[in-house]
C-alpha positions in Angstrom: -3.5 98.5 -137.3 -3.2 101.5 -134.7 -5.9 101.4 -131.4 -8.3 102.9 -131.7 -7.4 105.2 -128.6 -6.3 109.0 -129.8 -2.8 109.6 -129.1 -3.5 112.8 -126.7 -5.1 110.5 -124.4 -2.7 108.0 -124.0 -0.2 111.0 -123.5 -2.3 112.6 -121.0 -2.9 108.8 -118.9 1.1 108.2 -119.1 1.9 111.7 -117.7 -0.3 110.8 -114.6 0.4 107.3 -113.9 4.5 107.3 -114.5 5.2 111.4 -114.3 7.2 111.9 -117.0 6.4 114.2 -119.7 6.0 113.1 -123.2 6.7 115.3 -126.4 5.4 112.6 -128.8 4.0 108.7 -129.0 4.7 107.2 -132.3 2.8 103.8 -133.6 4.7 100.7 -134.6 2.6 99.0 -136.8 4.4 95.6 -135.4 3.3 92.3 -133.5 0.2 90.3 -132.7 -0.4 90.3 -129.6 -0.4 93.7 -128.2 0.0 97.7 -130.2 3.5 98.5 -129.8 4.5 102.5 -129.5 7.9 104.9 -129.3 7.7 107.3 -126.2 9.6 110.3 -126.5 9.8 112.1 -123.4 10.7 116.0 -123.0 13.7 115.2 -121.1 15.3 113.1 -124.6 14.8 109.9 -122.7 12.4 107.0 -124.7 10.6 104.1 -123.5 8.5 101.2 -125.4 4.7 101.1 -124.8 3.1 97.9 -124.8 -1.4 98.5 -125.1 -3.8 95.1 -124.7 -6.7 95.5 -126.0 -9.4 94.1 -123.0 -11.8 93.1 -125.8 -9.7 91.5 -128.1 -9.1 87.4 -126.8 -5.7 86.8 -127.9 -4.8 90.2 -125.8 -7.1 88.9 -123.0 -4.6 86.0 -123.1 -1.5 88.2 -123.1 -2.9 90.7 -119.8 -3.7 87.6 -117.6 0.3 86.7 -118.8 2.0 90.3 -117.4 1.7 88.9 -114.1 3.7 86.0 -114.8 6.9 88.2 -116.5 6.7 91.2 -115.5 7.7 90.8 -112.0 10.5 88.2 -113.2 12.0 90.8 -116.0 12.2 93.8 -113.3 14.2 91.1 -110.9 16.4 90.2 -113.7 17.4 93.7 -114.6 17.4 95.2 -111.0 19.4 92.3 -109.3 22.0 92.6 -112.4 21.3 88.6 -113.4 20.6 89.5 -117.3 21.1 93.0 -118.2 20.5 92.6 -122.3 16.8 92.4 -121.9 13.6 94.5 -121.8 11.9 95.1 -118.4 8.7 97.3 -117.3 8.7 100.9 -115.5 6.5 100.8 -112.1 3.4 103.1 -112.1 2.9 105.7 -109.3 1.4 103.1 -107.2 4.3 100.5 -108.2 2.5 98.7 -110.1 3.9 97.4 -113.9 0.6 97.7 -115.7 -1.6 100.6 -115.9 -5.8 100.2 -117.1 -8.0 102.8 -118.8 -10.4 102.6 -121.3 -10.7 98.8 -121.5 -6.6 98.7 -121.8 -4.0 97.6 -120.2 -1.0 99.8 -121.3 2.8 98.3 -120.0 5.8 101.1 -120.4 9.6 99.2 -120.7 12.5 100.8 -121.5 13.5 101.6 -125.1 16.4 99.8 -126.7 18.1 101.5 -129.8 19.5 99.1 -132.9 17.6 96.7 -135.0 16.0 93.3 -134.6 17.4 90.2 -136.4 13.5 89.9 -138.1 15.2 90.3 -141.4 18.5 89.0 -141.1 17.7 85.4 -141.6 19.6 83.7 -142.5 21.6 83.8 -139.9 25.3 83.6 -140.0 27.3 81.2 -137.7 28.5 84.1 -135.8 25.3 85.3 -134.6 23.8 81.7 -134.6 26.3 81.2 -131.3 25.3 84.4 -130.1 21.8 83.5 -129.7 23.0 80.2 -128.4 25.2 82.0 -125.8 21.7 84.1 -125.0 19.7 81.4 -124.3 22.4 79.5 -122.2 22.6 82.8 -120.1 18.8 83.0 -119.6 18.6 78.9 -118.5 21.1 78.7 -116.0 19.1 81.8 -113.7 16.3 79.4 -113.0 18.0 78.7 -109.6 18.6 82.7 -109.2 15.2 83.6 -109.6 12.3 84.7 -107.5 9.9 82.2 -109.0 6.8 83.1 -107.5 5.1 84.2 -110.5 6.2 82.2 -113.0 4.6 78.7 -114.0 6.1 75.5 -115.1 5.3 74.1 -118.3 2.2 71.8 -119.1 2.4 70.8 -122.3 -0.8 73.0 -122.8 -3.2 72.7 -126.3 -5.8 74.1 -125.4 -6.1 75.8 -128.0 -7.0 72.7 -130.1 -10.8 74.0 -128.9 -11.0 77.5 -130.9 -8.8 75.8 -134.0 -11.9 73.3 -133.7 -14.2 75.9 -134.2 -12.2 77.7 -137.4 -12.2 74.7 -139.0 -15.7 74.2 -139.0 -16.4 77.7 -139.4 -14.4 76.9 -142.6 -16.0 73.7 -143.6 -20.0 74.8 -143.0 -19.9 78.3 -144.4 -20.9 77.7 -148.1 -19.6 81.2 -149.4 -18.2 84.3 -147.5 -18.8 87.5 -148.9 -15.4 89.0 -147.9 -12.8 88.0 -150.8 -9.8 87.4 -148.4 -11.9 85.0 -146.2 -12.8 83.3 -149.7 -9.1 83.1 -149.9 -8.6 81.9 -146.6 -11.4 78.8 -147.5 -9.9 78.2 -150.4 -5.7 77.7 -149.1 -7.2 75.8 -145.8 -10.0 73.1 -146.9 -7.2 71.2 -148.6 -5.4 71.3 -145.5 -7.9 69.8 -142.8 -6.7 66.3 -142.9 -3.1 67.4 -142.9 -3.9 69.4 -139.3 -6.3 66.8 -138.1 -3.6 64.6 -138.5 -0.9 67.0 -136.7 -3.0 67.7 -133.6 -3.2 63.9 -132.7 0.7 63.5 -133.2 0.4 66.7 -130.9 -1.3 64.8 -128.3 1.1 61.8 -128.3 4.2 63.7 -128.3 2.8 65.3 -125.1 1.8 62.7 -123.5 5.2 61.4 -123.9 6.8 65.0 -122.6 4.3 64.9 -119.4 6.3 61.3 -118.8 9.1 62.5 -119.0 11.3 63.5 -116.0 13.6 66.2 -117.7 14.7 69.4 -115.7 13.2 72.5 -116.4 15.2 75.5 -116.8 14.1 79.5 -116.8 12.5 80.1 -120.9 12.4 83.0 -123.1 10.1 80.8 -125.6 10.1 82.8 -128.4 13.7 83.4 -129.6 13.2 83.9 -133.1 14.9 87.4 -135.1 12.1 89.5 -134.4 12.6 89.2 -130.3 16.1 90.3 -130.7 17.9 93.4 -131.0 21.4 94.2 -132.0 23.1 97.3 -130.8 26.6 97.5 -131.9 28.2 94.0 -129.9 25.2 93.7 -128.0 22.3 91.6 -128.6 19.2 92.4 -126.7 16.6 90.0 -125.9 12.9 91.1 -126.3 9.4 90.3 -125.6 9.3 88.3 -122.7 5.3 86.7 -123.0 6.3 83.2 -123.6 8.7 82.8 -120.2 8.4 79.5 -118.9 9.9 77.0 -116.7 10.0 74.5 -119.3 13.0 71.7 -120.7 15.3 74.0 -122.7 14.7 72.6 -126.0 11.4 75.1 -125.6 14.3 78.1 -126.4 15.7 75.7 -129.6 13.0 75.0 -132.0 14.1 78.3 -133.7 17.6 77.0 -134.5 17.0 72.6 -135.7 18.3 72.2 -139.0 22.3 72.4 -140.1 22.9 75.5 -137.7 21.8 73.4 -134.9 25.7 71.5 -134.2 26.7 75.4 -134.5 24.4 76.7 -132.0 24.6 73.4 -129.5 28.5 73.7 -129.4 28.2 77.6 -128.5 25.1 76.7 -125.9 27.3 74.0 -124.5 30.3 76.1 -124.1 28.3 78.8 -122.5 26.7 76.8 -120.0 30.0 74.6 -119.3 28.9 71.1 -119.7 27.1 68.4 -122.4 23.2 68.6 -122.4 21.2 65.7 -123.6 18.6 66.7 -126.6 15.3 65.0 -127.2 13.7 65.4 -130.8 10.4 64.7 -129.5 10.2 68.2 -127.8 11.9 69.6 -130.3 8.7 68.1 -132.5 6.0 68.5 -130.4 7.1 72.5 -129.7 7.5 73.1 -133.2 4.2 72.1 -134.1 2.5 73.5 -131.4 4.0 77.0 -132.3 2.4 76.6 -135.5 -0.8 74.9 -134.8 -1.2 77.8 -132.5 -0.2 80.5 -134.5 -2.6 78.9 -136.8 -5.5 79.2 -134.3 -4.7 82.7 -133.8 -4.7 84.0 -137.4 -7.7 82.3 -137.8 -9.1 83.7 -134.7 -8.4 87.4 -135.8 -10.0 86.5 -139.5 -12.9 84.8 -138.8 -14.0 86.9 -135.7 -11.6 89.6 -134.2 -10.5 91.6 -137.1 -12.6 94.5 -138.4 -10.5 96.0 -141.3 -9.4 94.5 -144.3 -6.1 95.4 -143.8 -5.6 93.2 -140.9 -7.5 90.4 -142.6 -4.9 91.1 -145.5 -1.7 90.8 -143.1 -3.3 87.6 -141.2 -3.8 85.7 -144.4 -0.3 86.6 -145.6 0.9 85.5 -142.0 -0.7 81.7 -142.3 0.2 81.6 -146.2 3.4 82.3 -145.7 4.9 81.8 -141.9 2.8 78.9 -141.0 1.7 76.8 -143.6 4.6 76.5 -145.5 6.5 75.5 -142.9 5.3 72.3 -141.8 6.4 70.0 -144.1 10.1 70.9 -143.2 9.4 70.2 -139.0 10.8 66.4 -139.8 13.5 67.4 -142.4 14.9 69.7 -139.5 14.1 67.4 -136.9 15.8 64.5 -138.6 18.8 66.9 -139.5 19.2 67.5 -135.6 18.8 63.2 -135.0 21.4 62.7 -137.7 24.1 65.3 -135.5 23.5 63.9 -132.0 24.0 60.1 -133.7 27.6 61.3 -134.3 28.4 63.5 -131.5 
């Protein structure tokens, strides 16, 4: 759903802090964790705005996260070390976030084309593509002004709010809203079952933290909906999730039988043999969900105010989350069974 912030004053903020002029701001009634918008400025050029909500705690999340990439994105572009990507516009005072009224607005360029959201699945052609992406991204981690950027911990902290849904879910005899019903309903059956995932969670991390693997420079969220194809180009988007982290953090999207297509076009990118560990592979595709989880829940049970959104968020854990555990060890085991016979 749009901010609640009216269009004019977003226009007349924009104008002052990056003086350009705008014709028009469109909503893009797309993403979770900030309100996307089209810029169209007088002069025909466009950019992408980016608003976080100050109130809203996922978004909270996501501001305190713009110093991390923002700084790291403008580097990449300037210095010419990954030019298919997304980066911010400075402000008049050269800074890449602008706040007003309790928001944080961000203003990147605009890239034309469309993302991959819907073009699952994927043939083998753009499978290496990606690959080819990702290899790009990790071998800059030496290239990089890291300053801002921080290493992976293996972080579930999360695990604390998911605690709370749960029993939020488990104490509240009836809720009045129909969707939340819903939600109750789809989720009591399915407490043991995430009980049971978070403490293989904790075990597959403290076997990561153990481990002494290298980390490279992450997007972390490489999935069809963070890329963009523009005629032989393939953009990548959304930069939230950068990391330093092992690169199997930049894989979980592709385990399963693409995975020997997209490891051969990684390898040959990069220009040598990596190693793969499953367990990372396992313990990041459960924490994506377990964490997406949290966050749907989050939104229903105390961030959302229109049904709408409730609507969306159910459909989102239904349907993109839940339904998608069972098959973690299928596609882990898939990616076991082609490094056995490498």
């Amino acid at each position: 759903m749009k901010h609640r912030i009216e269009d004019s004053i977003l226009t007349t903020h924009l104008e002052h802090e990056y003086g350009i002029p705008i014709e028009r701001i469109r909503f893009i009634p797309m993403g979770d964790s900030a309100y996307s918008y089209r810029v169209d400025c007088a002069n025909g050029e466009r950019r992408y705005l980016k608003l976080f909500d100050s109130a809203n705690g996922r978004q909270l999340r996501s501001i305190e996260r713009l110093r991390q990439y923002l700084p790291a994105t403008w580097h990449m572009h300037h210095r010419g070390l990954f030019r298919y990507l997304t980066y911010p516009f400075p402000n008049r005072n050269g800074q890449f976030a602008t706040r007003f009224h309790g928001i944080t607005a961000v203003l990147f360029n605009f890239i034309d084309g469309e993302t991959l959201a819907d073009a699952y699945p994927f043939s083998e052609a753009i499978v290496a593509r990606i690959a080819a992406a990702a290899a790009a991204i990790h071998r800059l981690a030496p290239l990089i002004d890291k300053t801002s950027l921080v290493s992976e911990t293996y972080d579930l902290s999360f695990e604390t709010e998911l605690k709370t849904c749960l029993t939020a879910l488990e104490t509240t005899a009836v809720f009045a809203n129909p969707i939340l019903s819903d939600l109750q309903a789809s989720l009591l059956p399915k407490l043991a079952q995430i009980r049971g995932l978070m403490t293989l969670l904790h075990r597959l991390r403290d076997a990561a933290v153990a481990d002494p693997k290298a980390h490279v420079l992450c997007h972390g969220d490489m999935w069809g909906g963070n890329l963009i194809r523009n005629d032989n180009d393939l953009y990548v988007v959304d930069w939230e999730s950068m990391l330093l982290a092992p690169p199997e953090f930049d894989f979980i999207g592709y385990m399963g039988e693409e995975f020997g297509v997209f490891l051969t076009a990684y390898e040959r990118q990069l220009g040598r043999a990596v190693t793969v560990n499953p367990d990372l592979l396992r313990f990041y595709a459960y924490r994506h969900h377990l964490r997406n989880l949290t966050n749907w829940l989050m939104n229903l049970l105390y961030r959302n105010t229109e049904d709408a959104q409730n609507a969306n968020d159910l459909e989102m854990i239904l349907h993109h989350c839940m339904d998608r555990w069972d098959s973690v060890e299928f596609k882990v085991g898939a990616v076991e069974e082609l490094l056995r016979h490498r």
